[in-house]
N, C-alpha and C positions, 0 to 999 in steps of 0.2 A: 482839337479837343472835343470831346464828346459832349451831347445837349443835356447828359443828365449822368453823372456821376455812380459809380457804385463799389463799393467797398467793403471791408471789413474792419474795426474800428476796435480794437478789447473783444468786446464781448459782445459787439454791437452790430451789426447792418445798418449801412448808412446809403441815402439816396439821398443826391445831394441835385439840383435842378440844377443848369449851367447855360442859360441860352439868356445872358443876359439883356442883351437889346431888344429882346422881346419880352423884358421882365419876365422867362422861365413858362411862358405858354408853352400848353403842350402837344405835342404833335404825336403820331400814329407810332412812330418809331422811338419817342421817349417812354410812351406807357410799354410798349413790346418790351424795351430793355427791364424797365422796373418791375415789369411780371415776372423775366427769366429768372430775375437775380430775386425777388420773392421767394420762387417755387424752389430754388438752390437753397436759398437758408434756413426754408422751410424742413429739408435733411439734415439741416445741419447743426448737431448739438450743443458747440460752440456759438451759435447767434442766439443771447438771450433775449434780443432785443431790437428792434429794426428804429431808429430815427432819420426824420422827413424833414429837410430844409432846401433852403440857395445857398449857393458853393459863392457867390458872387455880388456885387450890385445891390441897384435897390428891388424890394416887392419879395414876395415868397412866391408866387403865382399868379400871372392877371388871366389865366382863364384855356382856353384852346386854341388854334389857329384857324381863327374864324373866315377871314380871307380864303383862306385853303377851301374850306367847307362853301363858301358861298360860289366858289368857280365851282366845284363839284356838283352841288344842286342845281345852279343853271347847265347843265349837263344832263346825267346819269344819273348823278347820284353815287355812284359806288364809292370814289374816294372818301366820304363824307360817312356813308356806312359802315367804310371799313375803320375811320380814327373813330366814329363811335362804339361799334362794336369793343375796340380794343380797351378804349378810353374805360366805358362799362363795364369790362374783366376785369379792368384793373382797381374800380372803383368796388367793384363786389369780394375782388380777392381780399383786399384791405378789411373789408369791414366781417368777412369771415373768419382774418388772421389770428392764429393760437397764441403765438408770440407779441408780446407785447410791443404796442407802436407807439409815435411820438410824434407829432409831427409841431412844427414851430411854424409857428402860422407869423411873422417877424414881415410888416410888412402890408402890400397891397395882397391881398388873398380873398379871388374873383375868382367865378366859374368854375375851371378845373379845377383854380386851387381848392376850392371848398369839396370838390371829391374826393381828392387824395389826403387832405387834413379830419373832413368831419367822421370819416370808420374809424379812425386812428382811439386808440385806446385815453390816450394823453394828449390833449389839443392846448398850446401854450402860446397864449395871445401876451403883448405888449405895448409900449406906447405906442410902437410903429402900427401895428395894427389898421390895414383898412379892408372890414371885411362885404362885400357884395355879392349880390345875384342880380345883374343887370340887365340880365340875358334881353326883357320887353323894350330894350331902346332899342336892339339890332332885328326886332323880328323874331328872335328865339322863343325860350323859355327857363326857366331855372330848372336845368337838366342833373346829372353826375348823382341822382338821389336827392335832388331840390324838393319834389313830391311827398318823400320819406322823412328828411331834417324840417322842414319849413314848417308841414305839417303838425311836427310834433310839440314845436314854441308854444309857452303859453300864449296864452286869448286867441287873438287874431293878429300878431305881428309877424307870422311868416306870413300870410298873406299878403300884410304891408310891403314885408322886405320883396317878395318874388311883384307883385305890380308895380311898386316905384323903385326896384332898384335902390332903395337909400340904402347910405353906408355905415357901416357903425364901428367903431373904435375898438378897440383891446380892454376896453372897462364893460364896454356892452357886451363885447362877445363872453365875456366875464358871466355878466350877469343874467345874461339869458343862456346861458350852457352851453354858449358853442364853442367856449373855451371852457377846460379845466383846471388851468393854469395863470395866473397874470404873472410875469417874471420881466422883470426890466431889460433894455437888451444888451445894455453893458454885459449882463450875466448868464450870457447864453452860450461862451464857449466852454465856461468855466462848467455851466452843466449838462454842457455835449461830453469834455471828458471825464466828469465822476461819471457820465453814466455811462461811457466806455468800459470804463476802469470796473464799475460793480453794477451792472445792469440788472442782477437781482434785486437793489435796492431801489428803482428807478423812482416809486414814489413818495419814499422818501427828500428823495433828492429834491426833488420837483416841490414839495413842500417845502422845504428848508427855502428854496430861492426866490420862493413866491413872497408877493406884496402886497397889500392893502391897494387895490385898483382905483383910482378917483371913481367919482360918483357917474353912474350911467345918467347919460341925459335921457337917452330914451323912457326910463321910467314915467319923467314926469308927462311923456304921452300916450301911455298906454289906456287911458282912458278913452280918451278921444280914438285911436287905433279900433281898440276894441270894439264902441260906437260906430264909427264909418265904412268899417270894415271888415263889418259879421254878417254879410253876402256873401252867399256864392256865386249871386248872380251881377254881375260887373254891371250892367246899369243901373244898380242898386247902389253899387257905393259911390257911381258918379254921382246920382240923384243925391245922395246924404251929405253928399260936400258941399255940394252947388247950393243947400239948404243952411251950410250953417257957412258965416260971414266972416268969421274968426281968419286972422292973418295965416294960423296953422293948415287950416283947410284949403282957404284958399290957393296955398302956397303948392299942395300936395294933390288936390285938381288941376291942376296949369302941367304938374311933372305928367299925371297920368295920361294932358290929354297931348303930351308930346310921344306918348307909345304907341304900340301898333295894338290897336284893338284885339286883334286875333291872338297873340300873344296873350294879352291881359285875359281872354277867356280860358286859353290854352292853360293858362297858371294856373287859374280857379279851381280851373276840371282836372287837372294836376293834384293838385293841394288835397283836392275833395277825395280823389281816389284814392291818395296817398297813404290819409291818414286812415284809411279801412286797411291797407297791406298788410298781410302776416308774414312776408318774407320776403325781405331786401330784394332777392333774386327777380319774382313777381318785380316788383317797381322798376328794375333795370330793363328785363321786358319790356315791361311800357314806355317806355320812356324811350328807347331803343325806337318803338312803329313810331311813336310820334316825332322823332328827331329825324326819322328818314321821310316821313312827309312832309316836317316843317319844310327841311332846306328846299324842299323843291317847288315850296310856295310863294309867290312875289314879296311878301313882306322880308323874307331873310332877305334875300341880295338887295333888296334897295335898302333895308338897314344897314348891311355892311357897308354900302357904296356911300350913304349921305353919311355914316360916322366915321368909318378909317379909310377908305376911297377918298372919292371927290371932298368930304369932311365940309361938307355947306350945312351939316347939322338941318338939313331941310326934309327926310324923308317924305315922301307920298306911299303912304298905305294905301293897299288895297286887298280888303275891303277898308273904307275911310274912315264909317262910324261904327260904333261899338252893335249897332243895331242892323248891319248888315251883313254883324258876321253870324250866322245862323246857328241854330241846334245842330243841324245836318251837316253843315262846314265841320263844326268839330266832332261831331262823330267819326265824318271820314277820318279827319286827321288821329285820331285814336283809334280808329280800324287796326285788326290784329296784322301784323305783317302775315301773306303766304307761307304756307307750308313749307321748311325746308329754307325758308328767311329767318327764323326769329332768329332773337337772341339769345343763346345758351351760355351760362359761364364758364369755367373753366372746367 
């Protein structure tokens, strides 16, 4: 059985993930299939409509095949290039698509998942809903267009979300607009087929099914967020924690100072360019040089090793403290790729 489904559905395109035991991570060869079967219905007049789910199991998406990517970086590098590269077509093709998307965010929906859900025209979060960008626990960064969405949250909460990784529910992703939808999941095949069946109406439909979402917790912190974490400069919002005594604070300094430094700058300097980009495409560029030099930096593979390897939850960063990782560290790390490297989409 194939890792990622593709069909025709009514009136519909449907990409359906299918790699259950890996809750629908996605690899090099699932984004390939999902671009072929875009660029085909993209001809084709009969698809009024493309929707994005799991065929299976639990989770919508927990992210990429990070494993994969960290044997790659302690290498070459190329395999790790090339599921980026591809990952990035497919995350720019989405969010340039004519035909209207959907994607059911139903579920754990982490990393990749957040690429292939947030271009998506109609984002429909539920109870299940668990949405992150974790990427700072393994070494990464909140990559797939993390720069570009993160950025755009009010105040400072995508910066919250891309440094501590915290999660947020199907009411949050509600209320800060990373969903357009809250729909219960009992009712989510009932409105895969009306919108099979009349995919002109899709938002209608999608209104009819929607619910009154319980109330986001996160609200009641957006204060504090906003306060702690209106730096750009990462030892700026340790300093602002470490300052105030509150359980909230302190709770949310202890997470950051379990991440990799480099990481948490990498976010900032992310974030900060981000929100200046006039074109998606720009962003997947960038994101692209700095994703080929993270992985081949210590902090990825001893992330990967201390949380789904050996799983001693103990990483050793290197560099250790927030103050060793330099201006010039991350410059390089954002250095443009060589000529004849970048990234181009499709």
């Amino acid at each position: 059985m194939s890792d990622v489904l593709t069909l025709i559905d009514g009136g519909a395109g449907r990409l359906r993930l299918n790699r259950p035991k890996a809750i629908h991570a996605l690899t090099a060869d699932m984004c390939s299939e999902m671009i072929r079967a875009l660029l085909e219905w993209r001809q084709n007049p009969e698809v009024k409509a493309v929707m994005i789910d799991h065929a299976e199991g639990r989770g919508f998406c927990a992210g990429g095949d990070v494993v994969m990517l960290a044997k790659s970086g302690a290498s070459d590098g190329s395999d790790a290039r090339r599921f980026f590269r591809e990952e990035y077509r497919l995350n720019h093709l989405l969010f340039t698509y004519q035909t209207a998307t959907v994607a059911f965010m139903d579920g754990v929906t982490m990393g990749g998942g957040v690429g292939i859900s947030q271009p998506c025209k109609y984002r429909v979060a539920t109870e299940n809903t668990r949405f992150a960008m974790p990427e700072t626990t393994i070494g990464l960064f909140p990559d797939v267009g993390g720069g570009w969405y993160l950025s755009r949250l009010p105040g400072r909460v995508g910066q919250f979300l891309a440094l501590t990784g915290a999660r947020l529910d199907g009411a949050e992703c509600k209320y800060l607009g990373l969903a357009t939808h809250y729909i219960r999941q009992e009712r989510l095949e009932e409105v895969k087929a009306q919108i099979a069946d009349r995919p002109d109406r899709i938002e209608g439909i999608l209104g009819t099914a929607s619910v009154t979402p319980p109330d986001a917790k996160i609200e009641q912190n957006l204060t504090q967020i906003a306060s702690h974490f209106r730096s750009d400069r990462y030892e700026d919002v340790l300093a602002s924690l470490e300052a105030d005594s509150s359980d909230w604070a302190q709770k949310e300094l202890a997470t950051l100072r379990s991440k990799s430094p480099q990481s948490c700058k990498v976010s900032l300097r992310l974030l900060a360019d981000g929100a200046r980009m006039q074109d998606f495409a720009d962003e997947m560029r960038q994101e692209y040089a700095v994703a080929a030099h993270v992985v081949q930096r210590p902090d990825f593979n001893e992330g990967v090793r201390a949380l789904l390897i050996d799983k001693d939850n103990a990483p050793r960063w290197n560099p250790a403290a927030p103050e060793q990782v330099t201006d010039h560290m991350i410059d390089t790390i954002f250095a443009p790729m060589p000529e004849g490297e970048e990234w181009t989409p499709l």
